[in-house]
MITOR-680496 format. One record per residue: residue number from 1; residue in one letter; z, x negated, y of N, C-alpha, C, O in turn. Coordinates in steps of 0.05 Angstrom, whole numbers, plus 5000, padded with zeros to 4 digits. Layout:
# MITOR-680496
  pos  code   n_z   n_x   n_y  ca_z  ca_x  ca_y   c_z   c_x   c_y   o_z   o_x   o_y
  NUM     A     Z     X     Y     Z     X     Y     Z     X     Y     Z     X     Y
...
END
This chain:
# MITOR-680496
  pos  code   n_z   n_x   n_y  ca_z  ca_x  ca_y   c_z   c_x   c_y   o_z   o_x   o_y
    1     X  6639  6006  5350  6651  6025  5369  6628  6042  5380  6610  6034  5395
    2     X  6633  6071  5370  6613  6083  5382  6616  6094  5417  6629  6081  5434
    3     X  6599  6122  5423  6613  6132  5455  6634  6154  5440  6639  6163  5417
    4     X  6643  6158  5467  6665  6182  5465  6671  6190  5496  6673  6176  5517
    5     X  6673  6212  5492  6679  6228  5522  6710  6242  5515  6723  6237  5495
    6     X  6718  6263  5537  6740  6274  5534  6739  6289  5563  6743  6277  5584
    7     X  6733  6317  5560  6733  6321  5589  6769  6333  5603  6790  6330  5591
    8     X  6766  6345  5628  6780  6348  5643  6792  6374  5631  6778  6389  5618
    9     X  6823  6382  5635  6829  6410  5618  6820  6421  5627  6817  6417  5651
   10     X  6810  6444  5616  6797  6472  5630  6816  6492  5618  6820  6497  5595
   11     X  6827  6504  5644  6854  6530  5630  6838  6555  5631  6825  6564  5651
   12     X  6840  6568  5604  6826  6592  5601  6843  6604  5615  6835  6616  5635
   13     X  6863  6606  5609  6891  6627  5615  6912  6608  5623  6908  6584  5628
   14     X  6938  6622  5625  6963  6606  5637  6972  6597  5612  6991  6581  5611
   15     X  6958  6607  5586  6969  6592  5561  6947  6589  5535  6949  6592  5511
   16     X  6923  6583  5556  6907  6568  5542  6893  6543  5560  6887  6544  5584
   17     X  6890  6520  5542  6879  6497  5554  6862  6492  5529  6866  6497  5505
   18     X  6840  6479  5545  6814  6482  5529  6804  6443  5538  6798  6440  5562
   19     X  6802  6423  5524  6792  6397  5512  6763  6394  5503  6758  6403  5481
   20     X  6752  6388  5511  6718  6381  5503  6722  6356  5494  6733  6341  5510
   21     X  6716  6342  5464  6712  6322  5464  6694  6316  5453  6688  6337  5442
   22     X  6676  6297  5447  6651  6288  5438  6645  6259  5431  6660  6241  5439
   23     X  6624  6255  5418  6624  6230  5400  6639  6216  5383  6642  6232  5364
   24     X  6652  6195  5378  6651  6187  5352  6687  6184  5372  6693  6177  5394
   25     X  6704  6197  5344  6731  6185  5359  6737  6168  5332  6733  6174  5308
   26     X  6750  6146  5342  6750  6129  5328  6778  6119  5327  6795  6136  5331
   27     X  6789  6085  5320  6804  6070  5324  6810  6062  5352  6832  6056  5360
   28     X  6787  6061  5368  6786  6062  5400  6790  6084  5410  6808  6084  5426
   29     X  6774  6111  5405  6783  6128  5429  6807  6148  5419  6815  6163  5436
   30     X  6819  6150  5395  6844  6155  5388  6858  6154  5404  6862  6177  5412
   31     X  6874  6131  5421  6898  6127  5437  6897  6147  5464  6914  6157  5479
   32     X  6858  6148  5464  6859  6165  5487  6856  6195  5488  6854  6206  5510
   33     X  6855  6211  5464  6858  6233  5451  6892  6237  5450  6906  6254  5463
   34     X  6899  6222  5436  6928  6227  5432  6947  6231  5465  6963  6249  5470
   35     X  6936  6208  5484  6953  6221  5507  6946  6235  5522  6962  6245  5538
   36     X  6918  6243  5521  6915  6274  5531  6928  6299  5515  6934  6319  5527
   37     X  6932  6295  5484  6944  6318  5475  6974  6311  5486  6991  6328  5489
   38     X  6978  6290  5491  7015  6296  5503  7019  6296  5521  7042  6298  5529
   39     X  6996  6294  5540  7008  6303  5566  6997  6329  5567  7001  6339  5589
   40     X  6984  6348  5549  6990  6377  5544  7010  6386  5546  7020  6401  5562
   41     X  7024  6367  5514  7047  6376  5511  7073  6373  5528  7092  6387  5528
   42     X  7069  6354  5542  7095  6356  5568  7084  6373  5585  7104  6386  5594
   43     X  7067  6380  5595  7056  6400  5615  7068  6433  5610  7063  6452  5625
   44     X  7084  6434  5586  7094  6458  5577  7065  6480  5570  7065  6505  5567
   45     X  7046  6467  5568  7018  6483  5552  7024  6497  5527  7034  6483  5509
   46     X  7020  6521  5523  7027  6544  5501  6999  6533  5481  7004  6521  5460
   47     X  6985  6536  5486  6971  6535  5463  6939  6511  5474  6934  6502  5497
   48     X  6926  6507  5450  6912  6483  5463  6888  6477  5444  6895  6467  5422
   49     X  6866  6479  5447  6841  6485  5439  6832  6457  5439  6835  6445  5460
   50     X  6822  6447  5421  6807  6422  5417  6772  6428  5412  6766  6435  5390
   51     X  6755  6425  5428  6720  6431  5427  6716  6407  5409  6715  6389  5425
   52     X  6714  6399  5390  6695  6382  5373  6668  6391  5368  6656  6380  5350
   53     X  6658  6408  5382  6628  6413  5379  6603  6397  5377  6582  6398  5364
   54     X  6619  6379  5401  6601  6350  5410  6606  6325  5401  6594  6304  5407
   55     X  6636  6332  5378  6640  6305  5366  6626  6300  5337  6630  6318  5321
   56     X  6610  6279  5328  6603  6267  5309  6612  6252  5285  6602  6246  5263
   57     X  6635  6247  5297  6645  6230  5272  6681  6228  5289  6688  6230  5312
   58     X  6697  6224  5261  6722  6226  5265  6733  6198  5238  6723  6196  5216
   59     X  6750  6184  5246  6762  6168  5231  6791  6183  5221  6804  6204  5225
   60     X  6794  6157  5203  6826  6164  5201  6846  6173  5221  6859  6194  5223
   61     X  6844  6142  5240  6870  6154  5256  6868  6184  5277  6886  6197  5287
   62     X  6839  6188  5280  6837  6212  5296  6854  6234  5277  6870  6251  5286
   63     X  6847  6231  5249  6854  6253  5228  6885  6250  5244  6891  6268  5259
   64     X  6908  6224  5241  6929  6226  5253  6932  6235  5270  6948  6254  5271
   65     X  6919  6230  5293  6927  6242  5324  6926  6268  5322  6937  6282  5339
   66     X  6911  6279  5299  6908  6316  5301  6934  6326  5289  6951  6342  5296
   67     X  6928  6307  5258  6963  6318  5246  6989  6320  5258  7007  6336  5253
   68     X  6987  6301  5276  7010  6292  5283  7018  6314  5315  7040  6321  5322
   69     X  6993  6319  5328  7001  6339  5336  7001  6369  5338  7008  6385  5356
   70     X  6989  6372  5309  7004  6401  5308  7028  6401  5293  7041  6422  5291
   71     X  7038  6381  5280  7066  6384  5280  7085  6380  5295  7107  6389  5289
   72     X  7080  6363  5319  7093  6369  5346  7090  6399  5350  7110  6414  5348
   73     X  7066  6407  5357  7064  6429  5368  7086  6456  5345  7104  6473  5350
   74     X  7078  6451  5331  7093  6469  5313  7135  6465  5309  7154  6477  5320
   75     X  7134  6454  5298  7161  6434  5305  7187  6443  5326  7211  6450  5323
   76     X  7168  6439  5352  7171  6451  5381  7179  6466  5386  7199  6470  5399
   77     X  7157  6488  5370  7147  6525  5373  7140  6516  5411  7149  6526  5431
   78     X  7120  6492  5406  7110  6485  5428  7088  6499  5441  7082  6501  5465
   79     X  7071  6514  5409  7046  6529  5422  7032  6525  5387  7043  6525  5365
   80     X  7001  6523  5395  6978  6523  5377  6967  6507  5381  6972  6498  5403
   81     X  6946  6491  5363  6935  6469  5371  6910  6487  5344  6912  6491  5320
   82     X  6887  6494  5370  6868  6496  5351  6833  6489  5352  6819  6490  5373
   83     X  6827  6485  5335  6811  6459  5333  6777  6475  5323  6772  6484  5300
   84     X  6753  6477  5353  6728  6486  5347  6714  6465  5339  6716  6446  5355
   85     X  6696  6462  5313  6676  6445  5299  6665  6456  5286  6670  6477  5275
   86     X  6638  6438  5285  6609  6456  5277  6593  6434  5265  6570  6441  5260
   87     X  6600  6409  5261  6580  6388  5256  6599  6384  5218  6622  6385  5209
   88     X  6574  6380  5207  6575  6383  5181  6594  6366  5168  6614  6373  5155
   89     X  6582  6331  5173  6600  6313  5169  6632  6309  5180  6648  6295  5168
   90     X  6639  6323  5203  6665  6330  5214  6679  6345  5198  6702  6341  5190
   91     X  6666  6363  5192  6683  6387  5171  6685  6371  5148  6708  6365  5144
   92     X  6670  6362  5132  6673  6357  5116  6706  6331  5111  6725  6332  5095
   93     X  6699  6308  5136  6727  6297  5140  6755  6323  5143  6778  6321  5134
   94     X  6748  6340  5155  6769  6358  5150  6786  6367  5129  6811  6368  5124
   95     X  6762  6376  5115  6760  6380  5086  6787  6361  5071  6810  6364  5064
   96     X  6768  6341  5072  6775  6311  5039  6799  6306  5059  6815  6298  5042
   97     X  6812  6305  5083  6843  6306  5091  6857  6321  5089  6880  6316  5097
   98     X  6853  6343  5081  6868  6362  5082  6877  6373  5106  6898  6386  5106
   99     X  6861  6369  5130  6879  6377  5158  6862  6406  5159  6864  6420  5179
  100     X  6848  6414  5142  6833  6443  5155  6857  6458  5140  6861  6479  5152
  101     X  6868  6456  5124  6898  6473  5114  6916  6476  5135  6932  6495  5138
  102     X  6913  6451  5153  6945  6445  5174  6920  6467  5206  6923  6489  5217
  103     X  6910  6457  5207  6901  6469  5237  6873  6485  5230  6853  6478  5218
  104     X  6879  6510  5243  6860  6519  5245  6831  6513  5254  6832  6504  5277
  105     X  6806  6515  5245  6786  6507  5261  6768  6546  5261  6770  6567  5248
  106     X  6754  6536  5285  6744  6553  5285  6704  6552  5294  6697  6529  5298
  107     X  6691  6565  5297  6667  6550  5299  6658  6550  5319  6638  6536  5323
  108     X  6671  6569  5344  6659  6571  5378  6686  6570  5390  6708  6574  5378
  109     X  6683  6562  5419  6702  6572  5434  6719  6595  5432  6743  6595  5426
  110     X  6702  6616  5439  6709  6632  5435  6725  6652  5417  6743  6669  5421
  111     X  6709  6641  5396  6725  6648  5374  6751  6631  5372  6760  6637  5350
  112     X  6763  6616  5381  6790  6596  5378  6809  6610  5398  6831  6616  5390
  113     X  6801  6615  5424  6811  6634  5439  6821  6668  5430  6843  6680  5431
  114     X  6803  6673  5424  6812  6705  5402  6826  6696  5384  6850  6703  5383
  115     X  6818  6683  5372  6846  6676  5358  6868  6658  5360  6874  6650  5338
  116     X  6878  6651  5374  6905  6645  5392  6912  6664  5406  6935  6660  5414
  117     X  6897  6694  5417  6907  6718  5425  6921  6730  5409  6940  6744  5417
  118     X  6915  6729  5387  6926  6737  5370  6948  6738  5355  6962  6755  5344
  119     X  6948  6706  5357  6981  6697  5348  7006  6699  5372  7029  6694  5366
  120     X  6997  6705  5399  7012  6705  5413  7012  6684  5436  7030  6683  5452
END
């Protein structure tokens, strides 16, 4: 079990919410990823930015907690669920799952934000 953080939402906008998470999400900090993305999603949150900047490593079930909610989110027409990463071995798990087809990633904040302006 590695660390893992998860910070506090930070709302860019009235329909953006912005997630910092970092270190290794695992089989342990999964459960606690997943109910922060749903208490997004009951919060009536339009769209929803995941920072993996600071995360290192991702397992399987994290791969689930992501799949699983952008197809809530989609499903819904709940919002966006989009996902900033920059660490090599992360992408690459993105990759060999196939979830960089399902959710967008993008490589800064910023840039995840412009583009969720975009879609609406």
């Amino acid at each position: 079990m590695g660390t893992f953080y998860i910070s506090d939402d930070m709302a860019y906008d009235e329909d953006v919410v912005v997630l910092t998470v970092g270190g290794e999400i695992d089989y342990s900090a999964s459960p606690r990823l997943k109910h922060r993305i749903t208490d997004h999603l009951k919060s009536d949150g339009r769209h929803l930015v995941l920072d993996l900047s600071w995360t290192t490593f991702i397992d399987s079930t994290a791969i689930g907690v992501l799949m699983g909610a952008a197809k809530r989110m989609h499903e819904s027409d709940h919002g966006t669920l989009a996902v900033v990463c920059s660490h090599e071995k992360v992408l690459q798990i993105f990759e060999i799952s196939g979830l960089d087809s399902v959710i967008t990633l993008y490589g800064t904040c910023d840039e995840a934000i412009s583009g969720l302006a975009m879609t609406g």
